[in-house]
KEKE-3310 file (N, C-alpha, C; in steps of 0.2 Angstrom, whole numbers, plus 5000, padded with zeros to 4 digits):
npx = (5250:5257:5269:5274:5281:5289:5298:5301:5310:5318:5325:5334:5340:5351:5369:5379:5385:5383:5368:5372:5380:5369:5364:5356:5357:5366:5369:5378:5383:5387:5400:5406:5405:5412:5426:5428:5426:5434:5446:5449:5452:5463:5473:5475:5482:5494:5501:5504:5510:5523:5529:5526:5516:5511:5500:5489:5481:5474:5463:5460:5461:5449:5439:5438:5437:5424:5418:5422:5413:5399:5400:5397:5387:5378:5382:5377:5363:5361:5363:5352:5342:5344)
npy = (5803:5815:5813:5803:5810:5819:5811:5804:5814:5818:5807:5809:5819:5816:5814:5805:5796:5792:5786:5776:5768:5763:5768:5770:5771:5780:5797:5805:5822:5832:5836:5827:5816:5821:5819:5809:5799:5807:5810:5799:5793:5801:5803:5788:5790:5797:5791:5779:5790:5789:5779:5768:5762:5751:5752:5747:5751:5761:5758:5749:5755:5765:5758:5751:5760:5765:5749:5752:5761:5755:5745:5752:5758:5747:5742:5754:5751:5742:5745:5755:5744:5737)
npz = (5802:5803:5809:5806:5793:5802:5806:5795:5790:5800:5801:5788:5787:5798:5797:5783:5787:5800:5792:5784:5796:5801:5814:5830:5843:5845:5845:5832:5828:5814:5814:5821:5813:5801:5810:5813:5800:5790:5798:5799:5790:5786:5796:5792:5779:5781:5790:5781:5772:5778:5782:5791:5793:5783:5763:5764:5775:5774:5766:5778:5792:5793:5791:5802:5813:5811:5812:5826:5831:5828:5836:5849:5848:5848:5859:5868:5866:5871:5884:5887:5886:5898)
capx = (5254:5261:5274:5277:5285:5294:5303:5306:5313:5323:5330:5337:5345:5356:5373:5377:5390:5374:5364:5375:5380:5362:5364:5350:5356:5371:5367:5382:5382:5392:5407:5410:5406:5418:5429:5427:5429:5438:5451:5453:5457:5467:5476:5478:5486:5500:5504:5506:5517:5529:5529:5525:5512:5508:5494:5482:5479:5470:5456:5455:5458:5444:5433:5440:5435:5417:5415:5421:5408:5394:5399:5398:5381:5376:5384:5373:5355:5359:5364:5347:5336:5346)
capy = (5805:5819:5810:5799:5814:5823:5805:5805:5819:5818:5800:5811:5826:5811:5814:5800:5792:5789:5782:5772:5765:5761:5770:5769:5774:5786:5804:5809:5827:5830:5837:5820:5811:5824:5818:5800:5797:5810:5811:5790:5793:5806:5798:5783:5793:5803:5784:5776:5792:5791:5772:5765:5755:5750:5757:5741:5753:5768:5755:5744:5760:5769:5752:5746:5764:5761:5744:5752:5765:5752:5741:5756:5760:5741:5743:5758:5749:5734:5746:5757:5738:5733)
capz = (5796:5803:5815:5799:5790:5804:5807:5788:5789:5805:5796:5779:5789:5798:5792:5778:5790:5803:5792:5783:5799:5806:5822:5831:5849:5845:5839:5831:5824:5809:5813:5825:5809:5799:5812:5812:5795:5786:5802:5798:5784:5785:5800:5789:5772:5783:5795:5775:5769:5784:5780:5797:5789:5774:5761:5765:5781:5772:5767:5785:5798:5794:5792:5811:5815:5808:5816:5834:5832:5827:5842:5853:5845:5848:5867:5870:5864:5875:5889:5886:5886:5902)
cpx = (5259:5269:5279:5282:5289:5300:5307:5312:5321:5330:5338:5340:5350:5363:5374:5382:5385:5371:5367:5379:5374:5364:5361:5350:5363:5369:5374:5381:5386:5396:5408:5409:5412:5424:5432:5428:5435:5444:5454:5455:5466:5476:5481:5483:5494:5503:5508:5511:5523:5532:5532:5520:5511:5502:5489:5479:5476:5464:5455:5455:5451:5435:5432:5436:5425:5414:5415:5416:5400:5391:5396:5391:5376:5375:5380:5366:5356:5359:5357:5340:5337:5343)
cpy = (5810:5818:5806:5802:5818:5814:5804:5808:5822:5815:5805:5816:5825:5813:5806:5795:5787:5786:5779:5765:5760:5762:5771:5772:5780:5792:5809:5814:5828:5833:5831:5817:5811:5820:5810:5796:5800:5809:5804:5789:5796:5803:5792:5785:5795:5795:5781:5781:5789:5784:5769:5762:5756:5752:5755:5746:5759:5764:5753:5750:5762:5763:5750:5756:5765:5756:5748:5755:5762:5748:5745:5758:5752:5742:5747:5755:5744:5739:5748:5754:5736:5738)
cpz = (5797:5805:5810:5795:5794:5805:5802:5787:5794:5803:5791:5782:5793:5794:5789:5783:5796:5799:5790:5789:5803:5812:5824:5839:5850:5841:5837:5826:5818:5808:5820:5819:5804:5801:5811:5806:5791:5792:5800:5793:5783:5789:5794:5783:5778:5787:5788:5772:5775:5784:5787:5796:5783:5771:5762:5771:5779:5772:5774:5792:5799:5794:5801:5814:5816:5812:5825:5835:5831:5835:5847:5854:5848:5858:5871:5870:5870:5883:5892:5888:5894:5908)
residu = (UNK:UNK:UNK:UNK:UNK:UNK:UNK:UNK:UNK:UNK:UNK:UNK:UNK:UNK:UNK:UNK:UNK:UNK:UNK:UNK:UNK:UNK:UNK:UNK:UNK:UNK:UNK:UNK:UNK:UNK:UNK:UNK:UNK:UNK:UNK:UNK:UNK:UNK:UNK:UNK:UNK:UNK:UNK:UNK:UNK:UNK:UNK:UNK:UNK:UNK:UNK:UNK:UNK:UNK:UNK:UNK:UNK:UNK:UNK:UNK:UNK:UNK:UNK:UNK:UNK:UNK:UNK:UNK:UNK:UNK:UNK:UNK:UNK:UNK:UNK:UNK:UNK:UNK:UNK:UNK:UNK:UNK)
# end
């Protein structure tokens, strides 16, 4: 029962970008996630004023960034099994 709550607990103090993504084999701290999201953003906003892309790139950056860190999370588990 014991084990059952520090797991719970480990899970919930995840920053939300982690769970959110089901990462299972990357332990990002939360200023990598700070980074990872808020930066792709940010990134994308400052790329969209300077009008070197267009604003559709504020939504799909920070997504494409999302997926590379899922695959990566994916690429790690299989590495892990292998």
């Amino acid at each position: 029962m014991s084990e059952y709550r520090h797991g719970r607990v480990a899970r919930l103090r995840r920053p939300w970008y982690a769970r959110t993504l089901r990462l299972k084999h990357l332990h990002l701290s939360h200023v990598w996630c700070v980074v990872l999201f808020e930066g792709s953003v940010a990134l994308a906003v400052l790329m969209a004023l300077t009008e070197l892309v267009p604003w559709l790139v504020v939504l799909v950056l920070p997504l494409a960034v999302a997926a590379m860190v899922k695959i990566n999370d994916v690429i790690a588990g299989a590495h892990d099994r292998g």
